[in-house]
MIKE-569587 format. One record per residue (C-alpha): x, y, z. Coordinates in pm, whole numbers, plus 32768, in hexadecimal, padded with zeros to 4 digits. Last residue first. Layout:
<pts>
east|north|up
X|Y|Z
...
</pts>
This chain:
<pts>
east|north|up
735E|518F|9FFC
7363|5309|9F8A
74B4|5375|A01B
748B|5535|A05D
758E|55CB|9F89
759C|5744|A00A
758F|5876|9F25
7489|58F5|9F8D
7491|58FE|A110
7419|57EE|A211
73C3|5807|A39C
729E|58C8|A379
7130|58D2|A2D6
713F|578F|A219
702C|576F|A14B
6FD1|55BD|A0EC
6F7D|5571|9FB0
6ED4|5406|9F68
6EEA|53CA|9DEA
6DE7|53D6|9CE1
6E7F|5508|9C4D
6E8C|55B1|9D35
6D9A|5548|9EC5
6DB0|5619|9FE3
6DF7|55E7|A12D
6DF2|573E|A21D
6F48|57A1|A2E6
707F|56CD|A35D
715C|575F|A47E
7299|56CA|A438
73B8|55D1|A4E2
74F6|5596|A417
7595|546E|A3C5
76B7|541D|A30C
775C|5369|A1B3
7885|537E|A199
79ED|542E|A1E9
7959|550F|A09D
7839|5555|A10B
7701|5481|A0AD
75B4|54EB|A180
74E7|53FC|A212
73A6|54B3|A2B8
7348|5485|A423
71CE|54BD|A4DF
71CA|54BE|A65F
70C8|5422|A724
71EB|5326|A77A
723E|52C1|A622
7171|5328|A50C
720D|52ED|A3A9
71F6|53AF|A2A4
723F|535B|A116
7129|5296|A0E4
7033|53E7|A0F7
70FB|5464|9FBD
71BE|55A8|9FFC
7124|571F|9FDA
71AC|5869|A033
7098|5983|A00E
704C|5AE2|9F4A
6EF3|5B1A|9F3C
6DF7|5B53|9E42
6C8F|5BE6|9E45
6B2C|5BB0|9ED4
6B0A|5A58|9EA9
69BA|5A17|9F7C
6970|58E1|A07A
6829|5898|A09D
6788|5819|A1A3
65F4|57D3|A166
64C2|5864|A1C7
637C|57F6|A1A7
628A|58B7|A0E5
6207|5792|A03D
61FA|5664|A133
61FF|551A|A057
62AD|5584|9F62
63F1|54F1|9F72
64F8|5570|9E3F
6510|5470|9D1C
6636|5526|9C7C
6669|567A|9D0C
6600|57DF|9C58
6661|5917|9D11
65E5|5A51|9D14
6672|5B8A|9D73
65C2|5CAC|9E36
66AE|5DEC|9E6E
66A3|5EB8|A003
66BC|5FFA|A06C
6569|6021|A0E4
64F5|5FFB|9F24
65F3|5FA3|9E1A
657A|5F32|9CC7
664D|5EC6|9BC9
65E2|5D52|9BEF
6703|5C71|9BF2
66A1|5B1F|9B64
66F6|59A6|9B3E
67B5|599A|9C5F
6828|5824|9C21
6822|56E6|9D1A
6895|55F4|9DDD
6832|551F|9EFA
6893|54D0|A043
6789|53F4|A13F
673C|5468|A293
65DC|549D|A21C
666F|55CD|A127
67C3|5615|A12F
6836|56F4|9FF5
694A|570A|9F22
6935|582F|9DFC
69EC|57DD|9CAD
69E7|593F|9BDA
693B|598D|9ADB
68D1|5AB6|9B04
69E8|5B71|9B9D
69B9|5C0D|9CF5
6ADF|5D15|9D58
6A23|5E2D|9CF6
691E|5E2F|9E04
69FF|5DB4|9EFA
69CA|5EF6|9F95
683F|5F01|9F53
681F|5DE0|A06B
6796|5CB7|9FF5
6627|5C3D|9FF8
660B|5AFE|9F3B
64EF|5A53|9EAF
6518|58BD|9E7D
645E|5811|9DA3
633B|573B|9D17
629B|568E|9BFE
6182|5733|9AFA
60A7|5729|9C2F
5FF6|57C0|9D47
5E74|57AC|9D7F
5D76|58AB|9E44
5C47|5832|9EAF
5AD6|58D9|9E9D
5B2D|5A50|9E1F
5A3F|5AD6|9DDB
59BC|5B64|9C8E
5841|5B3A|9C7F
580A|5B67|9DDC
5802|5A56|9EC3
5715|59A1|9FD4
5781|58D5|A0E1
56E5|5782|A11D
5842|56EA|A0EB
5975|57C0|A157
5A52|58CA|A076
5B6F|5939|A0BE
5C33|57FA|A054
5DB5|582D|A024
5F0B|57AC|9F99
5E69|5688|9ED2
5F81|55DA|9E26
5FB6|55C6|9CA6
5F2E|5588|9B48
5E81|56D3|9ADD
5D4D|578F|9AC7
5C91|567C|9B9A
5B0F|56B7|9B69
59E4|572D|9C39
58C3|5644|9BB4
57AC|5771|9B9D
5807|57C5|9A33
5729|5691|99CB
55EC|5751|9A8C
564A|5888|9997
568C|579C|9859
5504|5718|98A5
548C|589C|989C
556F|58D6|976D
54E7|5773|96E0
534A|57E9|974E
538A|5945|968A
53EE|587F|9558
52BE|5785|9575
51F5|58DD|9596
5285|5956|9437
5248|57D7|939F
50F0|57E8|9407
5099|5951|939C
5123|590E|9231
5066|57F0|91FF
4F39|58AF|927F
4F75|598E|915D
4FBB|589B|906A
4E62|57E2|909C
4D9A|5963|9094
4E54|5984|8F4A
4DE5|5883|8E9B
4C79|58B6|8F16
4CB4|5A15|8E68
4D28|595A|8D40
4BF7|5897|8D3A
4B14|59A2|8D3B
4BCA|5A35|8C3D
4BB5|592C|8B4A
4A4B|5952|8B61
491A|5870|8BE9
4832|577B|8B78
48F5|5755|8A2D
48EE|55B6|8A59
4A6D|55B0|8A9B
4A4B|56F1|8B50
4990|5675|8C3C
4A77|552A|8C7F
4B7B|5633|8C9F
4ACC|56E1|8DC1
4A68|55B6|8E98
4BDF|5577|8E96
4C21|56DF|8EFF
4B01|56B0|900F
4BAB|5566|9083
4CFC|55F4|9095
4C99|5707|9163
4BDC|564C|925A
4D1B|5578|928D
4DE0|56B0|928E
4CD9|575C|939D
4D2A|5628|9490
4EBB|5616|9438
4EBB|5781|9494
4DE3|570C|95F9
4EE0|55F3|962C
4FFB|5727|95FD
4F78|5807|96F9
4F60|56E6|97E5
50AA|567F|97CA
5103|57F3|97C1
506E|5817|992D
512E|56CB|99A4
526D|575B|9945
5235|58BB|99F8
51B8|5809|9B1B
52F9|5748|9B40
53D2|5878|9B0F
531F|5903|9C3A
5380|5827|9D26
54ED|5885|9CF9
55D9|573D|9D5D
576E|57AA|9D5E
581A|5658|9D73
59B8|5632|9DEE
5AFC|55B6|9D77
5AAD|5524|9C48
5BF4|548C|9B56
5C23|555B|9A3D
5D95|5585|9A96
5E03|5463|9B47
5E11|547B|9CDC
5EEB|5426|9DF9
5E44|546B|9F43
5F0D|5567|A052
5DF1|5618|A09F
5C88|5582|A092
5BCB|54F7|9F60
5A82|5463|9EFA
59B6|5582|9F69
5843|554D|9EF2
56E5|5629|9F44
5789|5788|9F25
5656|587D|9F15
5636|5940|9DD7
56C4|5A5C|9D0A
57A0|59D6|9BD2
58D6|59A9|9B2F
595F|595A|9C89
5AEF|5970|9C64
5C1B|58B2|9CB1
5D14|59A0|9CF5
5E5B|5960|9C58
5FDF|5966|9D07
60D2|5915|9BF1
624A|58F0|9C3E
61E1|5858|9D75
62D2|5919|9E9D
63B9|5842|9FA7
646D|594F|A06E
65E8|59A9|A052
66B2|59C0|A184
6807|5A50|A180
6973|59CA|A1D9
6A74|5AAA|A0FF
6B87|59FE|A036
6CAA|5AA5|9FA9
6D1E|59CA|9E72
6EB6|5940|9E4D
6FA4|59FC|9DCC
70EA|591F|9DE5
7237|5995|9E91
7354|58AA|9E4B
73B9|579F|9EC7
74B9|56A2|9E29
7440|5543|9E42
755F|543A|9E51
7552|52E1|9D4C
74C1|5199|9DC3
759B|50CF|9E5F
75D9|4F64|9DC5
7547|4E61|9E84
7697|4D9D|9F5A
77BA|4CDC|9EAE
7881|4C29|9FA6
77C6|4B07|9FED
778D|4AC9|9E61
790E|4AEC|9E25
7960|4A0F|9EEF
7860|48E4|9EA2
78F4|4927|9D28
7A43|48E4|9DA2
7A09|47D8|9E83
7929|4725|9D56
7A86|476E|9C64
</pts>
């Protein structure tokens, strides 16, 4: 019985896995084109006022947090205008105190009937008067002191400085442009010929090479626009690199469907230089030597195009 059993073990071999049939399977036309790194959201960081820049904390390529201060705009003149309504108002507060007193001087009058109820009420109304002019000129002194806040030039967005025009000791306009900020993530813009323009499908899985690396990702839009012959499609990728935006980046395109033989990649061998496929007939199984195409991946398994030396209809042997 143990020389039986240690016969049958030596003979039996791994079972064979069952013959592919080919047939023709559409696979995607790809087109190699560049796309360029674009911030979704490009935003000018503004001077709210006119002034000479006295700070810049930030250069190009710094990360940032919206709110954050980029740069100072000083105006000389603001600071007059503040101390001149500190003064204003220390001179109110003078002719209040006097004010007071004459209106309490008044009402002890009237208590002994030295003077008239009128009196006093115009007294009264002197105090609320200068009230009134000290709290307006307290408001004129916050606008003045919300102009000098409005000089800290502020991140509009969380993001990467693209570019500083501006340089310190220069003076700006109420308006300009001081640094400009990208954000809200990044992407890639294509530029693709207008004959593949209906041949793009949003939606579809893109694969790019960017820093040597492969990645995938999505064209997320189409835009209907066409201007020198040529569509604009965007693409969104998963944790793209952003440290050079407008960099460009391989991309390669599906344009349309194909017709093409496919095997899996462990089903050629290379001998020689030259690259063999098992095919069972029916005196066996033989080889036969093809010219392999592009490697692409259904499915999750390794595809391999064979351009010649197979038909449908053969059974390739998948080891």
């Amino acid at each position: 019985m143990r020389l039986l059993l240690l016969v049958a073990l030596v003979t039996a071999g791994p079972a064979l896995a069952q013959p592919l049939t080919l047939d023709w399977r559409l696979i995607p036309e790809m087109k190699a084109v560049y796309g360029t790194v674009e911030a979704r959201d490009t935003i000018p960081a503004r001077a709210r006022i006119g002034g000479t820049v006295t700070e810049l904390l930030v250069s190009e390529g710094d990360r940032v947090e919206q709110g954050a201060r980029l740069a100072t705009v000083h105006d000389d003149k603001i600071a007059f205008q503040i101390a001149a309504y500190a003064s204003r108002i220390e001179a109110l507060q003078a002719q209040l105190a006097v004010a007071e007193s004459d209106r309490a001087r008044g009402a002890s009058l009237v208590e002994r009937g030295a003077t008239s109820q009128q009196r006093l009420e115009q007294l009264q109304t002197a105090v609320d008067v200068i009230r009134g002019q000290i709290a307006a000129t307290q408001a004129e002194r916050a606008v003045v002191e919300q102009q000098q806040a409005e000089g800290a030039v502020l991140a509009p967005v969380t993001g990467r400085v693209l570019s500083v025009p501006a340089v310190r000791g220069s003076v700006v306009m109420p308006g300009e442009v001081v640094a400009s900020v990208g954000g809200g993530g990044f992407f890639l813009r294509l530029s693709v010929p207008e004959r593949h323009a209906a041949d793009l499908t949003e939606g579809a899985e893109i694969q790019i090479t960017a820093g040597g690396k492969a990645a995938a990702g999505r064209l997320a839009k189409v835009y209907p626009l066409i201007q020198g012959g040529r569509v604009q499609a965007d693409v969104e990728v998963d944790q793209l690199a952003d440290a050079f935006v407008g960099a460009r980046v391989a991309v390669d395109l599906p344009v349309g469907q194909r017709r093409a033989l496919l095997v899996p990649a462990t089903a050629v061998t290379t001998r020689g230089g030259v690259d063999f496929v098992s095919v069972a007939e029916p005196s066996g199984a033989a080889r036969r030597a093809v010219i392999t195409g592009e490697s692409l991946a259904q499915d999750g398994v390794a595809m391999v195009e064979i351009v010649t030396g197979l038909a449908p209809g053969d059974k390739v042997v998948v080891p």
